[in-house]
C-alpha positions as CSV (number, residue, x, y, z in Angstrom):
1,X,0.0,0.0,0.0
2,X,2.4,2.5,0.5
3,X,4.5,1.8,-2.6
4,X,1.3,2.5,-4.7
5,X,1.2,5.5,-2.3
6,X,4.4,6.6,-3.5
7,X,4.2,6.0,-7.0
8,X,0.7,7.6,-6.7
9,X,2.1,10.8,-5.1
10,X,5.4,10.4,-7.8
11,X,3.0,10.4,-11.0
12,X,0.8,13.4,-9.6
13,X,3.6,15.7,-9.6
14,X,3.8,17.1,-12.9
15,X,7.3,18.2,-13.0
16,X,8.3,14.1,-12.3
17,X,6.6,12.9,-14.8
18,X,7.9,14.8,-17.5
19,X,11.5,14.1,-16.2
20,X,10.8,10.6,-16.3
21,X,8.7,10.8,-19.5
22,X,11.8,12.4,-21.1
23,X,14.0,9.6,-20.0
24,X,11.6,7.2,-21.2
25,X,11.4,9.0,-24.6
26,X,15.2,8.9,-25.1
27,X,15.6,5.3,-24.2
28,X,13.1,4.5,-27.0
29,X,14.2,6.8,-29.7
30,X,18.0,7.3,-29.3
31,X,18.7,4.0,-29.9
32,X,16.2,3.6,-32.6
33,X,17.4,6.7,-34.6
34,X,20.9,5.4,-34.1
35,X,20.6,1.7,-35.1
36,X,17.5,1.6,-37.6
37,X,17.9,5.2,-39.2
38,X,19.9,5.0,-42.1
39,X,22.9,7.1,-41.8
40,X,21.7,9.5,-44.8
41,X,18.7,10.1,-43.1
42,X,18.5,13.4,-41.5
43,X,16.7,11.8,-38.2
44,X,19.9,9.8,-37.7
45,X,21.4,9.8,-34.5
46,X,25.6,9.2,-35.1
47,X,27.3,7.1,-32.3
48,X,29.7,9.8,-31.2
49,X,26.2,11.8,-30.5
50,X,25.0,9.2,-28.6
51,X,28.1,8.3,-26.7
52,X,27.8,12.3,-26.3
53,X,24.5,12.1,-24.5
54,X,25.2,9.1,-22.4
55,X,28.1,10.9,-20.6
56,X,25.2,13.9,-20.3
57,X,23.2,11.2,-18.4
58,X,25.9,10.5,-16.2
59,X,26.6,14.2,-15.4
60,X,23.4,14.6,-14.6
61,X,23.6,11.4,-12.0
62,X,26.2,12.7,-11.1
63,X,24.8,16.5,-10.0
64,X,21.2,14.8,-8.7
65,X,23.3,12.9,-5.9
66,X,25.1,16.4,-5.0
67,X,21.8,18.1,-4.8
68,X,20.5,14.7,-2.0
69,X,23.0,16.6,0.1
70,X,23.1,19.8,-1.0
71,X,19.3,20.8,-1.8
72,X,18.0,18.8,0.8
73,X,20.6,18.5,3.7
74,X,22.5,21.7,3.5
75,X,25.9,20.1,2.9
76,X,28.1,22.1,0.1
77,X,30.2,19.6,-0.2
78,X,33.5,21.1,-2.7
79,X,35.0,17.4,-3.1
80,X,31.8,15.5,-4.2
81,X,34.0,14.7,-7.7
82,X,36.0,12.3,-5.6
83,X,33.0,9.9,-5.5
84,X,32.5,9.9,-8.9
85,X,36.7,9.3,-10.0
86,X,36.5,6.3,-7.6
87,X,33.5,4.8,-8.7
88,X,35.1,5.4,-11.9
89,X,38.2,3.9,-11.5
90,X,36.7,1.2,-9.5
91,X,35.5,-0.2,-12.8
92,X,38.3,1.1,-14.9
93,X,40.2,-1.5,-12.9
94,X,38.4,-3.9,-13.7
95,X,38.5,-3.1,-17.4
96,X,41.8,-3.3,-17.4
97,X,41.9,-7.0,-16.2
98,X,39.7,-7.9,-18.8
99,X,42.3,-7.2,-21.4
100,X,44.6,-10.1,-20.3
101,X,47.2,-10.9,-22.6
102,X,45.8,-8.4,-25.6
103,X,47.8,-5.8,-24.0
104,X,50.5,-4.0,-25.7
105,X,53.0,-6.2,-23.6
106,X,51.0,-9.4,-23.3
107,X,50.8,-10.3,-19.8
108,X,48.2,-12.0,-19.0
109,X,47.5,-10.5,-15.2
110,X,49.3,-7.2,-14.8
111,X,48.5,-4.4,-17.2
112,X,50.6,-2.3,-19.8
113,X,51.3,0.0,-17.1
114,X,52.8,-2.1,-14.6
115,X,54.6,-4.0,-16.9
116,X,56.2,-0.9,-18.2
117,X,57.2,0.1,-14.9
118,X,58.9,-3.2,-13.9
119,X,56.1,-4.2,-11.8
120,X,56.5,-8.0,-11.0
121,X,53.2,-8.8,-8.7
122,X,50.0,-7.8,-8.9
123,X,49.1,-5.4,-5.7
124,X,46.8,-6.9,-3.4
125,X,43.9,-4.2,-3.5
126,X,43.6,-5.2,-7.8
127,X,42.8,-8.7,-6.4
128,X,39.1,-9.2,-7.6
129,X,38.9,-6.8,-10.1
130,X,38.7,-9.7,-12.6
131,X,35.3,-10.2,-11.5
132,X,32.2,-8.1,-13.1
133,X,30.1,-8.8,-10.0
134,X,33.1,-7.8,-7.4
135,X,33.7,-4.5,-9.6
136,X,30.3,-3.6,-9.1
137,X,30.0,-3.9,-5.5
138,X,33.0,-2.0,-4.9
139,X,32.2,0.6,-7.5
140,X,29.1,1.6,-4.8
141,X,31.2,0.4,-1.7
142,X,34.6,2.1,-2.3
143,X,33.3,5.7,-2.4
144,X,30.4,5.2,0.6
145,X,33.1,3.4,2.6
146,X,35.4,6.8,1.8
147,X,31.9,8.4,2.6
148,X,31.3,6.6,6.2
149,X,34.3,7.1,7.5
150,X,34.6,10.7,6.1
151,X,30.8,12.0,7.1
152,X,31.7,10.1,10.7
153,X,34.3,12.5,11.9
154,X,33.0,15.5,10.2
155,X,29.4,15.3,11.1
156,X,30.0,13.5,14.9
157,X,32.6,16.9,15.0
158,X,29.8,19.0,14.2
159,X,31.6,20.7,11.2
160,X,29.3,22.7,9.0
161,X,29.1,25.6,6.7
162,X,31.6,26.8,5.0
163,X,34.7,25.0,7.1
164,X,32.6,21.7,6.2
165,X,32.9,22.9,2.2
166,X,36.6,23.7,2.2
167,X,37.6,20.0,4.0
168,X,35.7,18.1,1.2
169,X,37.9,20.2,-1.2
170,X,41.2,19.2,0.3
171,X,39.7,15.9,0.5
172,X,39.8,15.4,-3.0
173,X,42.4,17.3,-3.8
174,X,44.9,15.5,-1.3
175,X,43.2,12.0,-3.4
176,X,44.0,13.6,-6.8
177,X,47.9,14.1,-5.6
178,X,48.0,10.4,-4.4
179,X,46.5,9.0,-7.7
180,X,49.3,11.0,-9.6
181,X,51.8,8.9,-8.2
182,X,53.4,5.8,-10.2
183,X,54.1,3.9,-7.2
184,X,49.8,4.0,-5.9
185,X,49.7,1.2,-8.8
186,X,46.7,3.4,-10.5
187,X,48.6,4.4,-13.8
188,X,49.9,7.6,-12.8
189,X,49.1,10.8,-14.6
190,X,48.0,8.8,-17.3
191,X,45.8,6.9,-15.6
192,X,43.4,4.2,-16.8
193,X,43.0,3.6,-20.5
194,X,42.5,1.5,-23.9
195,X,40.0,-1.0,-22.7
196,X,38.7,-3.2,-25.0
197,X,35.8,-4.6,-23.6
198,X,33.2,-5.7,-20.6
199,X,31.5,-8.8,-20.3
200,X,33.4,-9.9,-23.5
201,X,31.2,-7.1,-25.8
202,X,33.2,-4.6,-27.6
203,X,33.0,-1.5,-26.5
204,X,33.6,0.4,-29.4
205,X,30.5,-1.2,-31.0
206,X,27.5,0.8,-31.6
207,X,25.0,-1.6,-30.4
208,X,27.7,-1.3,-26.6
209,X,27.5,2.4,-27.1
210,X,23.5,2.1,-27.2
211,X,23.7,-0.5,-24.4
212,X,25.4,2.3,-22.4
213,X,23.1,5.0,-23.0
214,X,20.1,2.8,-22.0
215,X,21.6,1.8,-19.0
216,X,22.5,5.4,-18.1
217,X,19.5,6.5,-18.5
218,X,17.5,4.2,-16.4
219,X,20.0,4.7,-13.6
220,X,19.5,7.9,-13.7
221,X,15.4,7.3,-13.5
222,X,16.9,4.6,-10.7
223,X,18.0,7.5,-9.0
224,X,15.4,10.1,-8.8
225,X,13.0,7.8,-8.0
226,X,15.5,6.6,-5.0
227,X,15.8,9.7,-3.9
228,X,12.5,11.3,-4.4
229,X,11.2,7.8,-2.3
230,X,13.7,8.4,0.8
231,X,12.2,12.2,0.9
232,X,8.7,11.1,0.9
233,X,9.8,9.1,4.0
234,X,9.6,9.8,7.8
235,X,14.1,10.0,7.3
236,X,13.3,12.7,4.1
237,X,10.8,14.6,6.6
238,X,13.4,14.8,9.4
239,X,16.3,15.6,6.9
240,X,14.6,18.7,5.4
241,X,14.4,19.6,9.3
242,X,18.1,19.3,9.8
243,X,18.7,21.5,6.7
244,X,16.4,24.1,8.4
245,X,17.1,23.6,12.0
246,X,19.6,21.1,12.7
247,X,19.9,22.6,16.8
248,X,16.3,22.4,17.2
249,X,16.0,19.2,15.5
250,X,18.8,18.0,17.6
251,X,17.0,19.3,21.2
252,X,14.1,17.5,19.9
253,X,15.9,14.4,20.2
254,X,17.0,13.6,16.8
255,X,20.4,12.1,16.3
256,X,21.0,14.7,13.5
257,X,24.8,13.6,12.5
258,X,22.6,10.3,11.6
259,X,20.6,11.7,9.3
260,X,23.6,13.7,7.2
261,X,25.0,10.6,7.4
262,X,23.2,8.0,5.7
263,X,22.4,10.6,3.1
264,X,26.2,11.7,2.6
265,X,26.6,7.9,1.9
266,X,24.0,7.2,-0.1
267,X,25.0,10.4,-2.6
268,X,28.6,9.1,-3.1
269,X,27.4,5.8,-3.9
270,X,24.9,7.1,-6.7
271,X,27.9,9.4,-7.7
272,X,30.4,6.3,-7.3
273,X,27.8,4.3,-10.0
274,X,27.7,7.6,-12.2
275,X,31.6,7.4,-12.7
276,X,31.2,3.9,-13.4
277,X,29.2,4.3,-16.5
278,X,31.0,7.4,-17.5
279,X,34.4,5.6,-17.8
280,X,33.3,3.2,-20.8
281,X,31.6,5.4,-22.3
282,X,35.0,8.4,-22.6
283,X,37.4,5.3,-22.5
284,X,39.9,6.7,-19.5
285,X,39.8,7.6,-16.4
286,X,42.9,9.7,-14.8
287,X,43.1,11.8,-11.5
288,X,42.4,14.9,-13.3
289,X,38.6,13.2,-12.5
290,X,39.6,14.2,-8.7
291,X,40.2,17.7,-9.8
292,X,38.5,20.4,-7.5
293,X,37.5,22.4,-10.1
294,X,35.4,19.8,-11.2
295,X,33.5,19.4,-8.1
296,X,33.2,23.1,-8.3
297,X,31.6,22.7,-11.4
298,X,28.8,20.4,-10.4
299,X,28.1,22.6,-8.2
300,X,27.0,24.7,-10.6
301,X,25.4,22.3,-12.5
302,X,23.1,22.2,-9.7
303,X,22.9,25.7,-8.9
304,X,21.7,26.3,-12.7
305,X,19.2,23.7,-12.5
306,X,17.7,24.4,-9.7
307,X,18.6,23.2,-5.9
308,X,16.3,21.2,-4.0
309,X,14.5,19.6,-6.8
310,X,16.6,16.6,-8.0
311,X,15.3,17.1,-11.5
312,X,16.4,20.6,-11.8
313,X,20.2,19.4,-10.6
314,X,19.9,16.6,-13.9
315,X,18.5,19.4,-15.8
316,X,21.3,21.7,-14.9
317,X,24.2,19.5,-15.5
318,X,23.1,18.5,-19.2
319,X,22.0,22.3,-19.9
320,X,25.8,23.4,-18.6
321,X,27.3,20.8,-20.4
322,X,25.9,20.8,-23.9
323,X,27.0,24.6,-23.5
324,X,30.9,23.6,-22.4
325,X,30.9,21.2,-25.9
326,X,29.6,24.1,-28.0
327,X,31.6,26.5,-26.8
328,X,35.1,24.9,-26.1
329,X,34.7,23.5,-30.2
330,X,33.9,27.0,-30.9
331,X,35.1,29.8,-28.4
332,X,37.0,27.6,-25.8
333,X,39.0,31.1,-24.4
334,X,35.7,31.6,-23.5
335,X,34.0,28.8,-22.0
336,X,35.2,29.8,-18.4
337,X,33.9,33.0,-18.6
338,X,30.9,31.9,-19.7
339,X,30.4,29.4,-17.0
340,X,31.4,32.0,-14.3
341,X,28.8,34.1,-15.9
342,X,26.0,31.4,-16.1
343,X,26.8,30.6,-12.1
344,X,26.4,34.8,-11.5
345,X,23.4,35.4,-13.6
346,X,21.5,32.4,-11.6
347,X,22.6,33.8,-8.2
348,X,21.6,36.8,-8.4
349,X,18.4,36.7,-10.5
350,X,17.3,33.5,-10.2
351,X,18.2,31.6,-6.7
352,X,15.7,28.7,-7.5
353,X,18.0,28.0,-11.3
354,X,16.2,27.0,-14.6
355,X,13.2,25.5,-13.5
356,X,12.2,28.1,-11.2
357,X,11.4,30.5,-14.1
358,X,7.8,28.9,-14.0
359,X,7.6,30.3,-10.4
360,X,8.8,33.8,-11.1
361,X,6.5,34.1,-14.3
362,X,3.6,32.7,-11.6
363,X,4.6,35.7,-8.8
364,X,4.6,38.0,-11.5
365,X,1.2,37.2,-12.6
366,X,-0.1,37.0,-9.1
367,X,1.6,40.7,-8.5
368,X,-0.1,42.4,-11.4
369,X,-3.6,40.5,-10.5
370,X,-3.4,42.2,-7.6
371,X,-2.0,45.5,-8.8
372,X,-5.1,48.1,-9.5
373,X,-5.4,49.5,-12.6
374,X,-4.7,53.2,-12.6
375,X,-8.3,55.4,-14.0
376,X,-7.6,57.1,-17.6
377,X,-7.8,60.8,-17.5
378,X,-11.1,61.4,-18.6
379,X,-12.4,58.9,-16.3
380,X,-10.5,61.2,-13.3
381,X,-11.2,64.5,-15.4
382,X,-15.1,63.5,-14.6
């Protein structure tokens, strides 16, 4: 009963079901338009395009578990990036085992990388990795674990704000320096690359391109309905209480580093599974993933979209980052101005992002309804 409940309350809201309905309409005509359109036809979808908009989808998985925290916990976390690189290289490892002996050097266990630095044994943390089902679980485990232990201190500390923000950032920044070094046994600057397959599919093919962007996509779905279901919840009613009043939620008895918790964990493992998909799909993965600038940046995804809504954050990320592959093809001297300006522009003028422009235009209407209308002059001459 309360499942239906849920999915009852889910389908009433209007904005969720177009964001779902969207997702559904891509997973049934992407792949159509790529693999039954003939390339001369101006309805054809290209593989690059759709390789294209499956990294989109994991963007915007990517900047719907930052708004969890975020838009509904009040934790700016600056380091949220990290999640997604080890998710990412979580299954870039295990990618890189299934190459075996069609590596450049031919060694059946360690890869190119190792080989080439004189590596003789394989190092005890790439034990597993061989295994799709292994990969997986640590591809969700590795980044909450990272989460857990993370959230633990900082929340049991009572760290918030902005001090909260700037230790996320040197979290991720003090990963990305360990993952440049040869000696961690991740590849170095260079990182992860030239994997050939998963499962023992090519993943150059176009029907394992189209396989991607379907699965992408209903992770995504996955996701928002995840969330949006923990919100609806008795935990999602006491969350939004923390993010309003944490010390009066916390003198009413609620154990409020608890709550931030479990939803600080449950973000990086959505973001863990979003660099998961997004590593097949680009073909490397490297520590500039753990950049800080790029958990800066989806931040803004999320602050364009629209905080607090889950589908604004998806929104946001996609909208940002079909405008970072126009303009860096086109203007790239540009592109950072242009997404300084974008994160300005939304501050200032419009605090709820894109899809609170329905909500202005609805105040606006409201304020001239209730605006009277000034007399004419001969009405006042009279």
């Amino acid at each position: 009963m309360q499942t239906n409940s849920f999915f009852n309350t889910l389908l009433a809201d209007s904005a969720a079901r177009w964001f779902l309905g969207c997702l559904l309409a891509l997973v049934t005509l992407v792949p159509v338009l790529n693999g039954l359109v003939s390339q001369d036809s101006v309805l054809h979808i290209p593989t690059y395009a759709v390789s294209l908009m499956g990294k989109y989808l994991c963007f915007a998985l990517l900047a719907l578990s930052l708004d969890l925290v975020w838009g509904y916990c009040g934790i700016l976390s600056l380091g949220h990036g990290a999640f997604f690189a080890l998710g990412g290289y979580a299954f870039g490892m295990h990618l890189m085992r299934e190459i075996g002996e069609r590596g450049v050097y031919g060694n059946p266990v360690l890869p190119d990388f190792m080989v080439f630095l004189n590596w003789e044994n394989l190092p005890w943390y790439w034990w597993g990795f061989d295994s799709f089902i292994f990969s997986i679980l640590m591809v969700l485990l590795i980044p909450g674990l990272l989460a857990l232990v993370f959230g633990w201190f900082a929340f049991r500390s009572r760290v918030t704000g902005v001090y909260l923000s700037i230790i996320t950032q040197a979290l991720t920044y003090a990963l990305m320096l360990a993952f440049f070094l040869n000696e961690l046994g991740f590849g170095g600057n260079n990182g992860l690359t030239d994997f050939k397959d998963v499962l023992g599919i090519e993943l150059q093919a176009d029907s394992t391109r189209r396989g991607l962007f379907i699965i992408s996509a209903l992770a995504l779905a996955g996701g928002f309905v995840l969330c949006r279901w923990l919100l609806k919840t008795h935990y999602g009613k006491v969350l939004l209480a923390v993010r309003d009043a944490e010390s009066r939620s916390r003198f009413l008895g609620y154990r409020t580093a608890n709550y931030k918790l479990f939803a600080f964990v449950v973000a990086a493992m959505l973001a863990g599974l979003a660099g998961a998909l997004y590593v097949p799909q680009v073909g490397i993965i490297n520590p500039g993933e753990f950049s800080p600038l790029n958990s800066i940046e989806i931040v803004i995804w999320v602050a364009v979209g629209g905080r607090g809504t889950l589908y604004g954050a998806a929104l946001g990320a996609i909208v940002v980052n079909l405008a970072k592959t126009w303009f860096t093809g086109a203007m790239p001297e540009l592109w950072l101005f242009v997404l300084g300006g974008m994160f300005v522009v939304v501050t200032v003028l419009l605090p709820r992002g894109i899809v609170g422009i329905q909500f202005y235009q609805d105040k606006l209407f409201q304020h001239r309804l209730k605006t009277p209308l000034k007399p004419s002059g001969s009405e006042s001459s009279s």
